[in-house]
C-alpha positions in Angstrom: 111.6 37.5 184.2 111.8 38.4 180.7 108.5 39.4 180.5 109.0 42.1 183.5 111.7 42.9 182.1 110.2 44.0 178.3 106.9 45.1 180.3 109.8 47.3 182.2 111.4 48.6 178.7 108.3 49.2 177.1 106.0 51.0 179.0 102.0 51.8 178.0 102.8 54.7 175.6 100.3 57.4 176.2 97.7 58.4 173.7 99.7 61.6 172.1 102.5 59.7 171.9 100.6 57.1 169.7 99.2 59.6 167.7 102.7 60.8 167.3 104.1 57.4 166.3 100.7 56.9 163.6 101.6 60.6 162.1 105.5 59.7 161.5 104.3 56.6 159.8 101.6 58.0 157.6 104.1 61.0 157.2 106.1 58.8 153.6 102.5 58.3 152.1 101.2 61.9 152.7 103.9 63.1 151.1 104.1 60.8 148.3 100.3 61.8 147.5 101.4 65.7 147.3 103.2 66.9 144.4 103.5 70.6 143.4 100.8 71.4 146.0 98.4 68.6 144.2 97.4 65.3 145.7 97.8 63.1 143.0 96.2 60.2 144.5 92.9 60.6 145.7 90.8 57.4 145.7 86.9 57.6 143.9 84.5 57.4 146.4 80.7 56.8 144.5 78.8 57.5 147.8 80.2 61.3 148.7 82.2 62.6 145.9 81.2 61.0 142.9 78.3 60.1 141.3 78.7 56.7 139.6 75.5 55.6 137.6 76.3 52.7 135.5 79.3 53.6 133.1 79.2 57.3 133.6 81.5 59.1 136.7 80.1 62.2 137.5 82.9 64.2 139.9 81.9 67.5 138.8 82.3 70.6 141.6 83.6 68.5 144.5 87.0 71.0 144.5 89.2 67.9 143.5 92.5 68.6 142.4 93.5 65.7 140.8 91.7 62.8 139.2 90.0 60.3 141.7 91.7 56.6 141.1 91.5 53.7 140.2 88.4 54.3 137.5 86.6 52.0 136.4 87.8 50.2 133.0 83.7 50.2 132.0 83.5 54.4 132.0 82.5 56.0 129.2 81.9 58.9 130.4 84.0 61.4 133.0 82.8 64.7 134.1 85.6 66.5 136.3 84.2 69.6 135.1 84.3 72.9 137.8 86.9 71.5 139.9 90.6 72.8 140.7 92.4 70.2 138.6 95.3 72.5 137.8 98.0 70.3 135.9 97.3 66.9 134.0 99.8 64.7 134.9 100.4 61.4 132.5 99.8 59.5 135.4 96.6 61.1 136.0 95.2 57.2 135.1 97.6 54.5 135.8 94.9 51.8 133.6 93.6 52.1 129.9 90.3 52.8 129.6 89.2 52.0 125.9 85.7 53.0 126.8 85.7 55.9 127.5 84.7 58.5 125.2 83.8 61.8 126.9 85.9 63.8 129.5 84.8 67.0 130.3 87.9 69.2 132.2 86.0 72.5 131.7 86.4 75.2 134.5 89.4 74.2 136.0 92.3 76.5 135.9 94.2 74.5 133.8 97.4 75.4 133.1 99.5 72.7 132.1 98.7 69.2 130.1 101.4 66.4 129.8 102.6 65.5 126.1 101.3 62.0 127.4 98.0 62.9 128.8 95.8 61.1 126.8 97.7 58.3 125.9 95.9 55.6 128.3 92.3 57.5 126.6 93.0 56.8 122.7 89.4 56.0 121.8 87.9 59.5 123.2 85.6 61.0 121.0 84.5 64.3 122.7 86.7 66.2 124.8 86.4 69.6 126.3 89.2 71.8 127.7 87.5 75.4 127.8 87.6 77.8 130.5 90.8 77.2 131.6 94.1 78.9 131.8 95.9 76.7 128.7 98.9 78.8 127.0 100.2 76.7 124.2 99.7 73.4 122.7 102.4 71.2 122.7 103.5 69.2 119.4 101.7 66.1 119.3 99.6 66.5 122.5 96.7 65.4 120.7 98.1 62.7 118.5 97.0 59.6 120.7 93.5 60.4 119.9 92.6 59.4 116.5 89.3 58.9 117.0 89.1 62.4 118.6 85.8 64.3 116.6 84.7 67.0 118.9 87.6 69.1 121.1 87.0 72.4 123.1 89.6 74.9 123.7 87.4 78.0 123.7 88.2 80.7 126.5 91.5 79.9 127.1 94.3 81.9 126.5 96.3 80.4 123.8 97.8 83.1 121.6 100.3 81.1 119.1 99.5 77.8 117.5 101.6 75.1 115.0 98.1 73.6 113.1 100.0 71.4 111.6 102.0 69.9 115.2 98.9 70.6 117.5 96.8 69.3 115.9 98.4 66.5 114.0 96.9 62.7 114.2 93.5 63.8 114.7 92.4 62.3 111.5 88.5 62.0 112.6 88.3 65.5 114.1 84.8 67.3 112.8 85.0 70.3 115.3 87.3 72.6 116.6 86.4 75.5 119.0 89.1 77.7 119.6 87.1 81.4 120.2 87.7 83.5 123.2 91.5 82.8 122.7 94.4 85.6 122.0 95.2 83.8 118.5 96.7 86.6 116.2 96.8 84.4 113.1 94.0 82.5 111.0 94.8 78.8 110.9 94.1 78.5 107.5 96.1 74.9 107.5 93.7 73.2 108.9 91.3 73.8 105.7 93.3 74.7 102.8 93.7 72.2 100.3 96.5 69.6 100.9 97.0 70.4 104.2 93.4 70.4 105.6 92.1 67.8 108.1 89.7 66.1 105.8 86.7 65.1 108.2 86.6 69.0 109.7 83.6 70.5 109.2 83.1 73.4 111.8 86.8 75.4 113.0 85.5 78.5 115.3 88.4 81.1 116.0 85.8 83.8 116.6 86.6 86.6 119.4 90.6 86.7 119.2 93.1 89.0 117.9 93.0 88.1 114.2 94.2 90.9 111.8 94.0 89.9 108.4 92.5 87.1 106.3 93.6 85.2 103.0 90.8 86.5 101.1 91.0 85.1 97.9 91.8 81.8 99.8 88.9 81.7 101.7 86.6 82.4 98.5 88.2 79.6 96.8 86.8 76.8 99.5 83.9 74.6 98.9 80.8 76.2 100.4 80.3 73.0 102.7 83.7 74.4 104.5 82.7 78.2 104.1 79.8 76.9 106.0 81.3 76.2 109.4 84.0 78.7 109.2 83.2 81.5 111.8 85.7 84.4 112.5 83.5 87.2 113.3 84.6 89.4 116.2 87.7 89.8 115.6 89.8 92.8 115.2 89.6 92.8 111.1 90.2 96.4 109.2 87.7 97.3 106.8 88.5 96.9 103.2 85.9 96.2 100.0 87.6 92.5 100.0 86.2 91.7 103.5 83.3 92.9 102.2 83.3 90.9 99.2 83.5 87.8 101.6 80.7 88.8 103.9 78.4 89.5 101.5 78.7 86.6 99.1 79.0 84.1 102.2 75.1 85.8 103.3 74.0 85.8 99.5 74.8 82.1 99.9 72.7 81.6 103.2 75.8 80.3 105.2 75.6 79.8 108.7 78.9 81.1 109.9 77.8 84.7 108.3 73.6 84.0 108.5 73.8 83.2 112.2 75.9 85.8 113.4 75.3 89.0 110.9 75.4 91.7 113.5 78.6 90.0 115.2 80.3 90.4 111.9 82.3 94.2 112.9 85.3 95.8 111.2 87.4 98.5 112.1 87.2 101.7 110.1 90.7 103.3 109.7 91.5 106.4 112.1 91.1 107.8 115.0 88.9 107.2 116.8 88.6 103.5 116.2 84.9 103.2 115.1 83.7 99.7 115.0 80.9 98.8 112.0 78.7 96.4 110.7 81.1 94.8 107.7 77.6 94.5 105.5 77.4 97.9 105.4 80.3 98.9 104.2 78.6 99.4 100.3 76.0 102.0 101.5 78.0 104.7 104.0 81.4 104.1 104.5 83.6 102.1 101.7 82.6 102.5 97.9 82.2 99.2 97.4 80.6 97.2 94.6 77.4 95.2 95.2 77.3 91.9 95.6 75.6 89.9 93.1 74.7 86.2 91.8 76.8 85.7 89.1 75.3 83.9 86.0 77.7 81.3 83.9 78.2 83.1 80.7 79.5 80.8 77.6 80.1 80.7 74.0 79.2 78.4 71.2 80.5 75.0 71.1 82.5 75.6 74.4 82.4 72.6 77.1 81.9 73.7 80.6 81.2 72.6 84.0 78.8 73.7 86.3 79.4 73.2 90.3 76.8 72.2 92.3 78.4 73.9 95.5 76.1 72.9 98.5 76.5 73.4 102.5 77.0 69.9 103.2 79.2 67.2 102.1 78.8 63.8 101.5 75.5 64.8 99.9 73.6 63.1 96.9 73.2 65.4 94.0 70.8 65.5 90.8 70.9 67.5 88.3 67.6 68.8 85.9 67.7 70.8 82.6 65.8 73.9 81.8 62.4 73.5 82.2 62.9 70.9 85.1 64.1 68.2 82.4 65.5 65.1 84.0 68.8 64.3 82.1 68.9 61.2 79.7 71.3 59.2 79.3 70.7 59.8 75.5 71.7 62.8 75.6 75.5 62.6 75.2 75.6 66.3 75.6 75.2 66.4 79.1 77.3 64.5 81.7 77.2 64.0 85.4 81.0 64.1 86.7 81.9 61.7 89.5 81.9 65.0 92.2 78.6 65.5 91.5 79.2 68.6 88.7 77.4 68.5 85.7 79.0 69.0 82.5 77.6 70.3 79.5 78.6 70.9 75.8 79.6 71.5 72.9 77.0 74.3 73.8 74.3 75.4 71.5 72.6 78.4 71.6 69.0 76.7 73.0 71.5 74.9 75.9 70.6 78.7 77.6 68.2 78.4 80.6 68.0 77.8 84.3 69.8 74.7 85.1 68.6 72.8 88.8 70.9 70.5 91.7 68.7 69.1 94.3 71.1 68.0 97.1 70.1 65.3 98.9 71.7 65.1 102.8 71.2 63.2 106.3 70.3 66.5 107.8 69.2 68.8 105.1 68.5 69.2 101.6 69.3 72.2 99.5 68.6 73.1 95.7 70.5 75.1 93.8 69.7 77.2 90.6 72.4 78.0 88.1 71.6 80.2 85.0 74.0 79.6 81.8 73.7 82.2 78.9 75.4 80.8 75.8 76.1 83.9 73.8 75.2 83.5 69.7 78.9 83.4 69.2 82.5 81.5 69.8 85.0 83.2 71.8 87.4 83.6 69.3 84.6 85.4 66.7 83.7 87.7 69.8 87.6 88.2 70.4 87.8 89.3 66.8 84.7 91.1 66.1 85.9 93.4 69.8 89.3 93.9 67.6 87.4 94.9 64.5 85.0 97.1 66.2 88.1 98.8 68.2 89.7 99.5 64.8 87.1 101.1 63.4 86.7 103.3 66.4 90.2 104.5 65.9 90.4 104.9 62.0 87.1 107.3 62.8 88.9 109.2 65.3 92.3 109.7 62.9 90.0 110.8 60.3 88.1 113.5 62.8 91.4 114.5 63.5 92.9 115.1 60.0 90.1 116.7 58.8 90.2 119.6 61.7 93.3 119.6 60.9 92.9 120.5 57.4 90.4 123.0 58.2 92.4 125.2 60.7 95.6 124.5 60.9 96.3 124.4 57.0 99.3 126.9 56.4 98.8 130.0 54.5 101.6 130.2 51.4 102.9 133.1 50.7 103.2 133.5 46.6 106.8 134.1 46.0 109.0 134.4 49.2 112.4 136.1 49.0 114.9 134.7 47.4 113.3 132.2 45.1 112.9 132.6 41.8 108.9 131.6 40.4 110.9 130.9 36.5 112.9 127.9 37.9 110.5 126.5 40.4 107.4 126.3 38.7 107.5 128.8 35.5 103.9 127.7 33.9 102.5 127.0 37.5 99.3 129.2 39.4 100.9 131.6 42.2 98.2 129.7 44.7 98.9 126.5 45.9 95.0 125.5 45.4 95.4 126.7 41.4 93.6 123.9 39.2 93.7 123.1 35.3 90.6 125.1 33.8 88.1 122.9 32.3 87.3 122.8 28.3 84.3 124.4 29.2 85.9 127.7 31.0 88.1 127.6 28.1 85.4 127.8 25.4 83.8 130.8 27.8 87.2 132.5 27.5 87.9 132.5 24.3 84.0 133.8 23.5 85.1 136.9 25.9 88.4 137.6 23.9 90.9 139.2 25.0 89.2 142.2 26.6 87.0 139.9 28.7 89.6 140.0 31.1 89.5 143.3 32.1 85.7 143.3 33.2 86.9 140.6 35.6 86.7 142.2 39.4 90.0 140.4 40.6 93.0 141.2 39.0 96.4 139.2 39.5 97.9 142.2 41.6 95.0 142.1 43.6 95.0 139.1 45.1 98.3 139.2 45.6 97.9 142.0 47.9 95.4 140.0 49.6 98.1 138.8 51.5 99.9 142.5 52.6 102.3 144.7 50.8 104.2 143.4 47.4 108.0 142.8 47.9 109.3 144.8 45.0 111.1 141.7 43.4 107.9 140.3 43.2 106.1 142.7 41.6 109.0 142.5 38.9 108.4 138.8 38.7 104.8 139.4 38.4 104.8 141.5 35.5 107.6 139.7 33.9 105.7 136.7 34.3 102.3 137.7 33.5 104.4 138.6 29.8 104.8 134.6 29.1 101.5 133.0 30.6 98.9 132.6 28.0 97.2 130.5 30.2 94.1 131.6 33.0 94.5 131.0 36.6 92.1 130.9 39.0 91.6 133.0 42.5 92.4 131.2 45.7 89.0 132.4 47.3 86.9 132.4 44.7 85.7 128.7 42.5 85.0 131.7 39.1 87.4 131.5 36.3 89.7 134.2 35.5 91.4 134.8 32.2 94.8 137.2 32.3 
């Protein structure tokens, strides 16, 4: 009976009605796996999404949208590249997986990352985030991932950055990619001195919005840095200081300048905006100076240093003297300093010549020539024999002066000007102001002449006084009056032949 009667209450449901009841069920899960249109929880299938070949997960362009789970705690490598992995949850892996070292998210329209991402991935190594849709960087996104030495965020469209909050606790991180972005500032941070992640070798920020540049910054890094710094195409303004840069960057056979000459453009100011090649700027456009090697130039018993600045750090460096001479460790003269810098001195004048580093390097080697020219002088001797020589110079010039001075602008006396009377003044004096004393000699002539010699003489007294225009009459009187009492001769203004009165 109580079978017929539950057969009675629960009749053969029919087969929509089952499906029904199995959709209701699944209904809780379906939605638990959906979040913000993304299933979160999509299991890894090796035999039709996934490729799994030993410790390496290849899910690359199978349109997931999340990361497949549970992974392996063996990978090493994870390729989710050219999917439609929009946001990066923390709980994207729910296990650690301290072997993995590469994850490739490239090409997925990513546009948001969880300050806890990576914080079940902390021994990744190489991780590439380009070709998405990334705005900012959050503080300390990165900061689980210490042994982080490769990241890609190229052709994105990132346009402000913190360097010292983004990318803070990557202590082993060599390269940074960040072209192709809308960044408007140079992170210089990230390899100025003090504040520079010490293991990066190569920062790209090429093709963004950049405007200016710390110039005299960027000259003042090691050439190993200089090296891996690229920043062409960007939208720099010409100047001679970016030139400057360019060119001394390509006299030093960098790459970041060598590799990608014709990519380094500037804007030339006006309308309309022309863009040019920035090493050209000497020969059409700028007037700027050439670019040259510069040689170390010293004096006499100075003590300097001379840099061997190579490409490449970490790099073992020897040093040879003119003429290819290893150094000696006899000669106390010459020491090798403990960065690789050779210093040299008390200098003598034969310590001139051509000075050689060979630098030694897992990849590379490099040598590099420096020419000293000890000049046969001290500093302080040169300093004073510049002051001496510029003293000369002047007291030459004053005296150039005076004398033209002398010649024509000399004022012209007038022999008695109103009002002043010759008796008080000067009674015995000439009535020229260049009247001298007559000789013995002129005086032993004179009185050979006697008295009437005088009169043969062409110039008389009132003549040269109206040499200079018409006589006042007081004058005149004067004249005569003193021409009475002088017993001695005078002599003419413009002529050097004695004349006795």
């Amino acid at each position: 009976m109580k079978t017929a009667d539950t057969m009675e209450r629960f009749p053969n449901p029919s087969p929509s009605t089952l499906r029904r009841s199995i959709f209701l069920l699944l209904l809780p899960l379906l939605l638990s796996r959906c979040t913000d249109g993304q299933f979160m929880l999509i299991p890894l299938d090796c035999q039709k999404t996934c490729v799994c070949a030993s410790n390496i997960i290849g899910c690359s362009k199978v349109n997931l949208t999340s990361p497949p789970i549970p992974l392996p705690k063996y990978t090493s490598v994870l390729d989710l590249s050219f999917n439609s992995i929009t946001k990066l949850r923390a709980e994207w892996t729910t296990i650690v997986l301290n072997r993995l070292h590469t994850l490739l998210l490239n090409h997925n329209g990513l546009n948001f990352l969880s300050s806890e991402a990576f914080a079940h991935v902390t021994k990744l190594r190489y991780l590439d985030l380009s070709s998405n849709e990334l705005r900012q960087l959050d503080e300390d996104m990165f900061a689980p991932l210490e042994n982080l030495e490769v990241l890609l965020l190229y052709k994105n469209s990132i346009s402000q950055i913190d360097p010292s909050a983004a990318f803070s606790g990557l202590d082993s991180l060599k390269k940074l990619y960040l072209s192709q972005n809308l960044i408007s500032r140079f992170p210089l941070e990230l390899v100025k001195e003090r504040t520079r992640i010490e293991t990066l070798t190569l920062l790209d920020v090429s093709s963004n919005k950049i405007k200016t540049l710390a110039f005299h910054e960027l000259q003042a890094l090691p050439a190993w840095i200089q090296n891996g710094l690229y920043f062409h195409n960007n939208s720099l303004p010409c100047s001679c200081d970016l030139f400057q840069v360019v060119a001394r960057w390509n006299l030093k056979d960098l790459s970041s300048v060598v590799d990608f000459k014709d990519e380094h453009t500037c804007i030339l100011p006006g309308q309309p905006r022309q863009k040019v090649a920035i090493l050209d700027l000497d020969k059409a456009y700028l007037n700027c100076s050439e670019v040259k090697t510069m040689d170390r130039q010293a004096y006499l018993e100075q003590v300097v240093a001379l840099d061997c600045d190579t490409k490449q750090r970490n790099v073992i460096k020897i040093w040879t003297l003119p003429g290819d001479v290893p150094i000696s460790t006899t000669n106390k003269s010459t020491v090798v300093l403990k960065d690789g810098n050779l210093q040299i001195g008390p200098l003598k004048e034969d310590d001139s010549g051509v000075y050689t580093c060979y630098a030694v390097g897992d990849t590379m080697n490099e040598t590099l020539y420096v020419t000293v020219v000890v000049f046969n002088t001290t500093s302080d001797v040169g300093l004073e024999n510049l002051k001496t020589a510029y003293t000369t110079l002047i007291a030459c010039l004053i005296s150039i002066v005076m004398v033209f001075i002398y010649l024509y602008l000399t004022p012209c006396y007038c022999f008695c000007c109103p009002g002043q009377d010759l008796e008080k003044t000067n009674p015995t004096g000439s009535f020229h102001s260049s009247t001298v004393s007559i000789t013995q000699s002129h005086q032993q002539m004179g009185s050979e002449r006697g008295e009437g010699a005088g009169k043969d003489f062409p110039y008389d007294t009132k003549d040269s006084l109206e040499q200079n225009g018409k006589l006042n009459p007081k004058c005149e009187e004067d004249r005569k009056a003193g021409n009475k009492r002088r017993k001695a001769s005078v002599t003419s203004v413009s002529s050097d032949t004695p004349m006795m009165v």
